[in-house]
Every structure is written in C-alpha cells, then in structure tokens.
C-alpha positions in Angstrom: -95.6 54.2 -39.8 -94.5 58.2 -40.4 -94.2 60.2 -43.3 -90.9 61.8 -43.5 -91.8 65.3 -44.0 -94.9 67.5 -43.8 -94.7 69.3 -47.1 -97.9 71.6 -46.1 -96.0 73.0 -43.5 -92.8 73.3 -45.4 -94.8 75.2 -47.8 -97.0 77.3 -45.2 -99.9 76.0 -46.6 -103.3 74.0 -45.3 -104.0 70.9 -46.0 -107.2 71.6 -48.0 -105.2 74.1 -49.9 -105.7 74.3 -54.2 -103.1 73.3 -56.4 -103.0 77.0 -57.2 -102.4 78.1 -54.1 -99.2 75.7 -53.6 -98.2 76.6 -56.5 -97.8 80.4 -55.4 -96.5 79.3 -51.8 -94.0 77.2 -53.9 -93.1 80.0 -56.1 -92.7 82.9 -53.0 -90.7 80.1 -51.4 -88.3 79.4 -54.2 -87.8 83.4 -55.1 -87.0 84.3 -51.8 -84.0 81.3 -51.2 -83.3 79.8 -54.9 -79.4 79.6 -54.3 -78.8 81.5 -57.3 -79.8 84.4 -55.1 -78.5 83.3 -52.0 -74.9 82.0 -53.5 -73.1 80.1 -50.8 -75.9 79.8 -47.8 -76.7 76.6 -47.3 -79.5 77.2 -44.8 -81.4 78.6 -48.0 -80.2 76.0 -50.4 -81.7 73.7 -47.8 -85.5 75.5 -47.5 -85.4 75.6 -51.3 -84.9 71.8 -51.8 -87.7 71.2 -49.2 -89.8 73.6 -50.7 -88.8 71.8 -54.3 -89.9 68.5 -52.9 -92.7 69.6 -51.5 -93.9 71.4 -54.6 -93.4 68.1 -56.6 -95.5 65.8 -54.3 -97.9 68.3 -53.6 -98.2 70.1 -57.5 -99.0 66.4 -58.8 -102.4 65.2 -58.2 -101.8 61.7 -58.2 -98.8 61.7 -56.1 -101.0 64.6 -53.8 -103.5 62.1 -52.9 -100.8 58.6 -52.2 -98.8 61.4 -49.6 -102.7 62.5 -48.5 -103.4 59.1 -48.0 -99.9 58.3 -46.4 -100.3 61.0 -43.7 -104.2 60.2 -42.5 -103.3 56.8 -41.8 -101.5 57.6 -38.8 -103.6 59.0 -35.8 -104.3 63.0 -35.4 -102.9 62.3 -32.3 -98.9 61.1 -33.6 -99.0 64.7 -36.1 -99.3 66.9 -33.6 -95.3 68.3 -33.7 -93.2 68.2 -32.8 -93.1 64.7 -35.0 -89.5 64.5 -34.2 -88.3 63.5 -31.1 -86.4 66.4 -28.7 -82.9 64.9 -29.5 -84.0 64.9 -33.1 -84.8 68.4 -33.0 -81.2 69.1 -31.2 -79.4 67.7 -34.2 -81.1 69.4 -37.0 -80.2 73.0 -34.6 -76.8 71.8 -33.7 -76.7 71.5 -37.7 -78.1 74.4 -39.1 -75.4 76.2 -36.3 -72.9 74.6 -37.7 -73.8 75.5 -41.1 -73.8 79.1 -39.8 -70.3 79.2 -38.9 -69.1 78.3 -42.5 -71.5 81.2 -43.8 -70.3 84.5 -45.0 -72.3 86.9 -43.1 -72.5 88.9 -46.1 -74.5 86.3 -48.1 -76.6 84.9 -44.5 -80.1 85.1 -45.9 -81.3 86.2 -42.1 -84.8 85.4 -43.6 -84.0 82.2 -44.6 -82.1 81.5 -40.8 -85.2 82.6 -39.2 -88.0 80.3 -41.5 -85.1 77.3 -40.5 -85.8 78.1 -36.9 -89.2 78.5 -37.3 -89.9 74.8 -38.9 -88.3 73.4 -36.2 -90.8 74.8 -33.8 -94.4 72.6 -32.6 -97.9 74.2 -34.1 -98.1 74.3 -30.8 -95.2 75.3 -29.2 -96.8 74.0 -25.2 -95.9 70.7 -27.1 -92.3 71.3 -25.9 -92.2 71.5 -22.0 -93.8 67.7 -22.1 -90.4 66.6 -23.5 -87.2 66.3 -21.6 -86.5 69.1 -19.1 -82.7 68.7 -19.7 -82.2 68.0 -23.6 -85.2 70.6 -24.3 -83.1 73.2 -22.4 -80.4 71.9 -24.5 -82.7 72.7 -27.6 -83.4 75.8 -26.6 -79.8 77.1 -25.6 -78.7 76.0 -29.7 -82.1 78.4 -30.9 -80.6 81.5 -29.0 -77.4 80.8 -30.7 -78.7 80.7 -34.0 -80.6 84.0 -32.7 -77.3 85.9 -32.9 -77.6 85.3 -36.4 -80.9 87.4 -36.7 -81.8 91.3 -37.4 -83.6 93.0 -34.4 -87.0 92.4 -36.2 -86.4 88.7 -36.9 -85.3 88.3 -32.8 -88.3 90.1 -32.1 -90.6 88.0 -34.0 -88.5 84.8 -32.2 -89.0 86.2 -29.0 -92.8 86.5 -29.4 -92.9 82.9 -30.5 -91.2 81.8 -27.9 -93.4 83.8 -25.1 -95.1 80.7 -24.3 -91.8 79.1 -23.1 -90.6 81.5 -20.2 -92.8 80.8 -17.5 -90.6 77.5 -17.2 -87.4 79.3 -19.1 -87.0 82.6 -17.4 -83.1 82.7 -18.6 -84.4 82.0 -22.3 -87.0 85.5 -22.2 -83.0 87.1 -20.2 -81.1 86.0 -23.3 -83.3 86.8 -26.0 -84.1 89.9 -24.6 -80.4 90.5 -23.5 -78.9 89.6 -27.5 -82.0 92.0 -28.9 -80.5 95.4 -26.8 -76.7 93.9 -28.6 -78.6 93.7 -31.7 -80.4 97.3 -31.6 -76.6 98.7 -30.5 -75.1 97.3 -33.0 -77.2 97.8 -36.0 -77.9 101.7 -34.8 -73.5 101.8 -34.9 -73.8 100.3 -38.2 -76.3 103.0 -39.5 -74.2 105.9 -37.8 -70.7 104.7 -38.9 -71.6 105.0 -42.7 -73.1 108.7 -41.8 -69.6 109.2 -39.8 -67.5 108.2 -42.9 -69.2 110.3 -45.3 -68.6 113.3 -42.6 -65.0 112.4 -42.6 -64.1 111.8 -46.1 -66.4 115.4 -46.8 -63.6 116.7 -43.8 -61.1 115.4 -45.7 -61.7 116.4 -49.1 -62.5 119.9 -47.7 -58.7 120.1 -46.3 -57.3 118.2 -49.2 -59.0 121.5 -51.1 -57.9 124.0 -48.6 -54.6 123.1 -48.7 -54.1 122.5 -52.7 -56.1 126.1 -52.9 -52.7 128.0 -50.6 
C-alpha cells in the first residue's frame, strides 16, 4: 500500500503543521504559479494543481486525518524518498524537459522550473547513489538539462543541493559549474546590451539632430 502523493511536501510544510499554516503555504504557492500569472507554462500550471490538491486534502479536517491515517500505515522506513523508483523519477524529468521545449521562454516561470526539480529530489538526497549507477546517471544528466533553463542564482542554489552527489558524479559538479560561467556570460551580455542600445539610439538621435540642425 502507498499514497500517491505527499501533499506536506508539495506544500513545504511538516506534518504537524496547523491548518493555518497550510493554509498560508497554500496561498504563497498558488500566488506565485496560478496560471493566470504564468499564461502558457505548464510546469507552473502543474505545481499549482498539486498545491490545489494538496490544499483540499490537507485544509479539510476530516479528509486530513483519512490521508494522516493512509500515510502512517506504511512503515517510516518505505517514506523515506525517494518513494518513486529511479526510472520513475526519469520519466517525470524526461517530462517536465519536454514540457520545457514547448515553453515560451518569455513566460518560463524559472521559479516554478526550479521548485519542479526540487520535488523530485530525496529529503535526503544520499538516498540516490543506493539506486542504479546507470539509470541514476541517466536522472541526473535530464536535471542538468533542465538546469539550462535556470537563472545563475537558481543554478546556484541546484548546485549546492546537489554537493552531496559529486564525490561519485565529478562530471555532474563540471557541468553544473561549466552551464553557471554560460549563464553569468550571458545574463551580464543581456544587462550590457540594453545599456549599448540606449547609447546607440542616444548616437543616433544626436546625428539625426545634427544633421536636421545644417
């Protein structure tokens, strides 16, 4: 017996938490990736559904305490995550990639790309060398795909989460390490090219006068 989902942990909160505190890890959840403000990105459509059936399991006393029940059943032992198993874990990555490619990386809601990658992670993340060598480099090769995806800050935070991993994974501390320098290049170009284009079109409209002025 399993329970499908752990709806604290979709909802960042203990198990001992108060309704009123779900309540408000609901409501932060559902500001930051209701799809009304994150039209057309399904990774946040996705955490917001979660977080909406989370919040109605957990928000409901009666229904709290059947899930409560549901969950304590099973040994500590079998919720210690990850819960799914290692080629599990590779499909929901290979399928949050794939929803990446169909996003407009105007509307990506990085936040909501790294709390995706972040859920799919163990508690304990020493959880993941036990699993198979091959398909758990396989795992891992998908996440720092997805990474691309991510501001500097966001990689950052992924990198120290993953810190655990690279005593086993030296190419995965390379690569993360490698796609944060491409990161900091590009997003310093991006800062500098709007400064450049105000410069020119000032150039410009300075000419433009000079010339009209003969």
């Amino acid at each position: 017996m399993a329970i499908a989902k752990d709806y604290y942990r979709i909802l960042n909160v203990k198990s001992s938490a108060t309704t009123a505190e779900i309540k408000r890890a609901y409501r932060k959840l559902a500001m930051l990736y209701h799809p009304d403000k994150n039209p057309g990105d399904t990774i946040a459509a996705a955490i917001f559904t979660d977080a909406a059936e989370a919040y109605k399991v957990l928000g409901d006393a009666d229904a709290r305490k059947r899930y409560n029940y549901e969950r304590y059943l099973i040994a500590e032992e079998e919720y210690k995550r990850p819960v799914e198993t290692i080629e599990t874990l590779i499909e929901h990555i290979e399928k949050l990639n794939a929803s990446l490619k169909t996003t407009d990386p105007f509307r990506l809601n990085k936040n909501a790309l790294l709390y995706a990658i972040q859920q799919l992670m163990p508690d304990d993340i020493l959880l993941l060398p036990g699993t198979n060598k091959i398909l758990l480099q396989q795992f891992l090769q998908q996440v720092s795909i997805a990474a691309a995806y991510l501001s500097t800050h966001q990689t950052k935070q992924l990198i120290e989460l993953m810190q655990p991993l690279y005593a086993e994974h030296e190419w995965l501390q390379h690569e993360l390490n490698t796609l944060l320098r491409q990161q900091h290049k590009q997003e310093r170009w991006e800062k500098y090219k709007v400064v450049l284009a105000i410069v020119l079109a000032a150039v410009l409209c300075l000419i433009i006068f000079l010339v009209a002025a003969k």
